[in-house]
PyMOL CGO cylinders between C-alpha atoms (Angstrom):
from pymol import cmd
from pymol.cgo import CYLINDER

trace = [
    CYLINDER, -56.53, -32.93, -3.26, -58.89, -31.34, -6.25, 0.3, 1, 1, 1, 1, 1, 1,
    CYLINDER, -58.89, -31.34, -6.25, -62.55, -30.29, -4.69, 0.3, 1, 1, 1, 1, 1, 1,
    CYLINDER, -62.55, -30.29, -4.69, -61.12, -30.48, -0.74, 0.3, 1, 1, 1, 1, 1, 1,
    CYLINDER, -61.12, -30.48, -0.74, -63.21, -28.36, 1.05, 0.3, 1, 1, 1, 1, 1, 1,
    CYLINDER, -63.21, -28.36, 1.05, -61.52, -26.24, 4.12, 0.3, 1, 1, 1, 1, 1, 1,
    CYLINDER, -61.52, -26.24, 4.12, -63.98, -24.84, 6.67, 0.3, 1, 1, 1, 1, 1, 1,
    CYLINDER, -63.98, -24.84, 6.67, -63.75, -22.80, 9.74, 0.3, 1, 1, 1, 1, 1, 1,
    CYLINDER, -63.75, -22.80, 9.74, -65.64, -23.66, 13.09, 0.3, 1, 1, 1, 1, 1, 1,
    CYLINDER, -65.64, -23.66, 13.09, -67.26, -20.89, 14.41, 0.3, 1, 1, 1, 1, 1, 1,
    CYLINDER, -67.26, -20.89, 14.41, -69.35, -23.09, 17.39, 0.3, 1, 1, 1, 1, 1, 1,
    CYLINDER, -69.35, -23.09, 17.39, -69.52, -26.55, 18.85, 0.3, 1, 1, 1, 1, 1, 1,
    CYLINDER, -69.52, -26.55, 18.85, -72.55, -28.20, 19.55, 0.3, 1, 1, 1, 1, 1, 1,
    CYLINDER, -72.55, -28.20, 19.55, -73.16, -29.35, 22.92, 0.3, 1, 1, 1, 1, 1, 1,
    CYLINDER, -73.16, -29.35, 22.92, -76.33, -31.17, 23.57, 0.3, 1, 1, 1, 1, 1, 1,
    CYLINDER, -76.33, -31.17, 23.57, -79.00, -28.49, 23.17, 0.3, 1, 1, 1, 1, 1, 1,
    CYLINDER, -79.00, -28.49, 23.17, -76.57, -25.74, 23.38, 0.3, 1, 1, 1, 1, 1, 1,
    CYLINDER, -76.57, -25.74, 23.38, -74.04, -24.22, 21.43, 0.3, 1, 1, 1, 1, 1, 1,
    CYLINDER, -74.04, -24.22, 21.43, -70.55, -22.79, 22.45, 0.3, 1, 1, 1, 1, 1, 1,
    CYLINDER, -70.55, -22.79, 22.45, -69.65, -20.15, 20.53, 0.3, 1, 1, 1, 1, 1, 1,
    CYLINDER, -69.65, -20.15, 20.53, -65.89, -18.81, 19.15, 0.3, 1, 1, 1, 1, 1, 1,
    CYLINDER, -65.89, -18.81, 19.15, -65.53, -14.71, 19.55, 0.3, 1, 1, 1, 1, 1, 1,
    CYLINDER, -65.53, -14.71, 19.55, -65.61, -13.03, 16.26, 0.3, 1, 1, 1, 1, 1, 1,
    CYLINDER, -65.61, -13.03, 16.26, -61.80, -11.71, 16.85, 0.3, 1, 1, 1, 1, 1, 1,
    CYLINDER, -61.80, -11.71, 16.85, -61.31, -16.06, 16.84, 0.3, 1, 1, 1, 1, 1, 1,
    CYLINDER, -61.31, -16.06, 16.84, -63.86, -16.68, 13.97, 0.3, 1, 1, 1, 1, 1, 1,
    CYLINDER, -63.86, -16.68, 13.97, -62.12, -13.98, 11.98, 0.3, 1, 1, 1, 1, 1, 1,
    CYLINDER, -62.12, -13.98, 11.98, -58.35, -15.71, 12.59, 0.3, 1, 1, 1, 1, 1, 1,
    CYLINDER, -58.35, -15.71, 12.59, -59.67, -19.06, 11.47, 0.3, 1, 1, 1, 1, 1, 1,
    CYLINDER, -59.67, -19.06, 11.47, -61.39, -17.73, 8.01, 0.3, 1, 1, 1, 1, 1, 1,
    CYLINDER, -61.39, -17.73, 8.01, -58.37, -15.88, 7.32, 0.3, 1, 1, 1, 1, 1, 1,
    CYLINDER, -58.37, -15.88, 7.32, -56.16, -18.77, 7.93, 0.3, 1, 1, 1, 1, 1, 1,
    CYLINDER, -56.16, -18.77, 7.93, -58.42, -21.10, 5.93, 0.3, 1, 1, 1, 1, 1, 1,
    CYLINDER, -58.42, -21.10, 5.93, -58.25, -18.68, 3.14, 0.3, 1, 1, 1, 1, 1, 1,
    CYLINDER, -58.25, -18.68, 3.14, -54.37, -18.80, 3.45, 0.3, 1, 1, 1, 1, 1, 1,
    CYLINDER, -54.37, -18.80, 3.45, -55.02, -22.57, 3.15, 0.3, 1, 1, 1, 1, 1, 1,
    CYLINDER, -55.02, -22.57, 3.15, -57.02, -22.34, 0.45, 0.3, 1, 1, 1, 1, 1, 1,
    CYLINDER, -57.02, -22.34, 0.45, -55.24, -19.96, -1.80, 0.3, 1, 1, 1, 1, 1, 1,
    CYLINDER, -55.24, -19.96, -1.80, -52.14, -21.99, -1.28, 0.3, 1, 1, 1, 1, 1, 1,
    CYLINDER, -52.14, -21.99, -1.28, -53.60, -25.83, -2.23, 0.3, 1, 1, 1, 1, 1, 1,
    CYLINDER, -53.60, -25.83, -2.23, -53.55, -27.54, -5.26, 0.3, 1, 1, 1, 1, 1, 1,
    CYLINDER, -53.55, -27.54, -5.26, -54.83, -24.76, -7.96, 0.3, 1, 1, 1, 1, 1, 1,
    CYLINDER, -54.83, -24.76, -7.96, -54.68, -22.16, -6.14, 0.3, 1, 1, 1, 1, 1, 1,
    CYLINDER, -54.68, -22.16, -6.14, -56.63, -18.74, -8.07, 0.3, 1, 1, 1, 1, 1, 1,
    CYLINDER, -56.63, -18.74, -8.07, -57.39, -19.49, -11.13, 0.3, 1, 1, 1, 1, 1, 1,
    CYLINDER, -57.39, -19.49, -11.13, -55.51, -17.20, -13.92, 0.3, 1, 1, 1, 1, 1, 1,
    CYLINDER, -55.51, -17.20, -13.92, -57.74, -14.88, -15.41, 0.3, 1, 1, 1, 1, 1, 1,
    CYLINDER, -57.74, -14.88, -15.41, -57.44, -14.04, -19.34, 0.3, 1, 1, 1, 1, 1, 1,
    CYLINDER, -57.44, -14.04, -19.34, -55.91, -10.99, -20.77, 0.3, 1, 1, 1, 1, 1, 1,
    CYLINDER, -55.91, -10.99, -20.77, -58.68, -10.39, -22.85, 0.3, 1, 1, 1, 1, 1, 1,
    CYLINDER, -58.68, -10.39, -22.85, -62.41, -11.95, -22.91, 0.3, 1, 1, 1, 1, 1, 1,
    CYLINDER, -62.41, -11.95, -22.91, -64.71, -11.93, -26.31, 0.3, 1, 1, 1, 1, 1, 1,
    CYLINDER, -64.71, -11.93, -26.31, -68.21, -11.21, -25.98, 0.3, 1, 1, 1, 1, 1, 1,
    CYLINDER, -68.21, -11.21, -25.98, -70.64, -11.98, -28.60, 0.3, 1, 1, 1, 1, 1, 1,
    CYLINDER, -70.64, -11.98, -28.60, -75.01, -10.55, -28.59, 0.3, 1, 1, 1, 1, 1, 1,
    CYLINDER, -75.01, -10.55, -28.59, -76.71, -12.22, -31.33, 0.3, 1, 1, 1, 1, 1, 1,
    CYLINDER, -76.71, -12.22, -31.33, -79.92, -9.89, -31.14, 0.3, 1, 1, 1, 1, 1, 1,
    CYLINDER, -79.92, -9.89, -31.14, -83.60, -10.43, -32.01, 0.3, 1, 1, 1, 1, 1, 1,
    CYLINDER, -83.60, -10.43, -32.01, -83.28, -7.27, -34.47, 0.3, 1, 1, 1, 1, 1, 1,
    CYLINDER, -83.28, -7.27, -34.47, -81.08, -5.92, -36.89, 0.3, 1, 1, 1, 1, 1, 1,
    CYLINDER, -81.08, -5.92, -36.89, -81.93, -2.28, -35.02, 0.3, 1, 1, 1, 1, 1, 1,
    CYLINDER, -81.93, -2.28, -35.02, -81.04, -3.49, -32.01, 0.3, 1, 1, 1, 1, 1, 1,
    CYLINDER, -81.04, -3.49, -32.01, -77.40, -5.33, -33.23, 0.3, 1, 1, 1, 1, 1, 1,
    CYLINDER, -77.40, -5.33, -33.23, -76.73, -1.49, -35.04, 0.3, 1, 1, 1, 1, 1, 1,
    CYLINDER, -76.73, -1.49, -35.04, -77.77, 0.32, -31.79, 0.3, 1, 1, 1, 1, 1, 1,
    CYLINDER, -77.77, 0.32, -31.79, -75.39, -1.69, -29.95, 0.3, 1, 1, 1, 1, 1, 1,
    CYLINDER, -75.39, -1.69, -29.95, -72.40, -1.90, -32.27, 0.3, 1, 1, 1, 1, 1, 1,
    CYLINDER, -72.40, -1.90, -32.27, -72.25, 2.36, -31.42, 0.3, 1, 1, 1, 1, 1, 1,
    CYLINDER, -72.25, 2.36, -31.42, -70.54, 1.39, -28.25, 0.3, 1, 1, 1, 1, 1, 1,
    CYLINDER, -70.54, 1.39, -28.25, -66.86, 2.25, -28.05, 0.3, 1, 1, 1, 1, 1, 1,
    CYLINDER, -66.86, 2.25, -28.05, -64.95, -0.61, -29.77, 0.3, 1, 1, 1, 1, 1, 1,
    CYLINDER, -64.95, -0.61, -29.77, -68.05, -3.09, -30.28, 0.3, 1, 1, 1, 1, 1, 1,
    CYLINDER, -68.05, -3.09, -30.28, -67.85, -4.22, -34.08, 0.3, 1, 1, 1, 1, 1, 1,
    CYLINDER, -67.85, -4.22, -34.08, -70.64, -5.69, -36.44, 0.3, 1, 1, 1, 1, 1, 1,
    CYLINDER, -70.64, -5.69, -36.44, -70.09, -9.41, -36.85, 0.3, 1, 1, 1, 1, 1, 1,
    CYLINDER, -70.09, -9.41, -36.85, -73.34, -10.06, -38.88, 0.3, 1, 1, 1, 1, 1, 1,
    CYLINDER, -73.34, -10.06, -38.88, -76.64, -8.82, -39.17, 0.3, 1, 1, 1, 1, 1, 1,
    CYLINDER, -76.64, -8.82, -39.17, -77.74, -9.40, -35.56, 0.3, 1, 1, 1, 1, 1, 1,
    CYLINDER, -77.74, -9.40, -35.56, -74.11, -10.39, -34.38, 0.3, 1, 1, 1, 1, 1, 1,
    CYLINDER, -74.11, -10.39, -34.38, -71.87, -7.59, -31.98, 0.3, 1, 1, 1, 1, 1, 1,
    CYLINDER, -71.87, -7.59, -31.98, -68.57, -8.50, -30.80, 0.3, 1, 1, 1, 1, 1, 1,
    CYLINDER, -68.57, -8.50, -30.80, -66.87, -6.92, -28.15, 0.3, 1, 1, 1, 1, 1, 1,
    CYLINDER, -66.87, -6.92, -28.15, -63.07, -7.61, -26.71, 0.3, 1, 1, 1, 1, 1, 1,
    CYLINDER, -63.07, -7.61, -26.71, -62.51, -6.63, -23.15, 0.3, 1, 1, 1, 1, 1, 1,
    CYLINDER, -62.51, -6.63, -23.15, -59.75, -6.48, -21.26, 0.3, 1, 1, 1, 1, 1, 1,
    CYLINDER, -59.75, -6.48, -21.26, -60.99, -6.85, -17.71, 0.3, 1, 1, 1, 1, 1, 1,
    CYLINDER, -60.99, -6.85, -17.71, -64.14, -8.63, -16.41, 0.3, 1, 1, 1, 1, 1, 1,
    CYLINDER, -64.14, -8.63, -16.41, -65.47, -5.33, -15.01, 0.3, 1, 1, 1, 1, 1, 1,
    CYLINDER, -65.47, -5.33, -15.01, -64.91, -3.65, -18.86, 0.3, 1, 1, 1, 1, 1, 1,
    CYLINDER, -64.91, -3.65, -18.86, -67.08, -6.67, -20.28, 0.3, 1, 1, 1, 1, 1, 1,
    CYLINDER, -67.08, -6.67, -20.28, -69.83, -6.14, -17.62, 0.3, 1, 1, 1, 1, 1, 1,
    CYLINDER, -69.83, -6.14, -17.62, -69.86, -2.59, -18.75, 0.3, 1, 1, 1, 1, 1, 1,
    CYLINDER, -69.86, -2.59, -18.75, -70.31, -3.23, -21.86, 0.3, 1, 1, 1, 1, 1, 1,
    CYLINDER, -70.31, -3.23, -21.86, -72.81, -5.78, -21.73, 0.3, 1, 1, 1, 1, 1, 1,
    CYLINDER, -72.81, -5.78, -21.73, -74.93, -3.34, -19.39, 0.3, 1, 1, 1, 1, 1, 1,
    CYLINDER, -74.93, -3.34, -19.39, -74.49, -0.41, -22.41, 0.3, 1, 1, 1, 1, 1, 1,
    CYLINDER, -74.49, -0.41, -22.41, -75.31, -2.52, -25.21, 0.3, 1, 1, 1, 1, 1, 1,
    CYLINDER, -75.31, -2.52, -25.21, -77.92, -4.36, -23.44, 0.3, 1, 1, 1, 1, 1, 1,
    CYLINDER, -77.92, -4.36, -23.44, -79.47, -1.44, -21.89, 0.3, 1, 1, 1, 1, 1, 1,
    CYLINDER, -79.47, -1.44, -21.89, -79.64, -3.18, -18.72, 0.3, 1, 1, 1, 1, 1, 1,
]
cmd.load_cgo(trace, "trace")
């Protein structure tokens, strides 16, 4: 079902205690509650082929500073657009063009 959460015990609770799984055990039951996971309802979540990113600036000089970055394009007088292909090509882009 939608929003099921799957969890792994790593320890049990015993009155004031705790037993403990080894981490070769908690390992195995992440990985098979990933494998759970990945194979519910939904599964990943399809990623676009391409992703638009739009800066409206606080200055013109700024919007014309940025719109120098390889394939960024003027879409107003404050306004850059950008089309990635890959999240990690947006992210460098916004870091260039937002000097961050």
């Amino acid at each position: 079902m939608p929003g099921q959460s799957i969890s792994a015990a790593t320890k049990k609770g015993v009155g004031s205690a705790t037993v403990n799984k080894s981490p070769q055990e908690v390992a195995a039951g992440i990985a098979t509650g990933i494998k759970e996971a990945l194979a519910g309802p939904g599964g990943l979540p399809l990623l676009a082929d391409e992703y638009l990113l739009e800066f409206c600036f606080s200055s013109a000089g700024r919007a014309r500073a940025a719109s120098f970055y390889p394939g960024a394009e003027r879409a107003g007088e404050r306004i850059v657009s950008y089309r990635a292909k890959s999240i990690m090509e947006l992210l460098t882009a916004k870091m260039f063009m937002t000097e961050i």
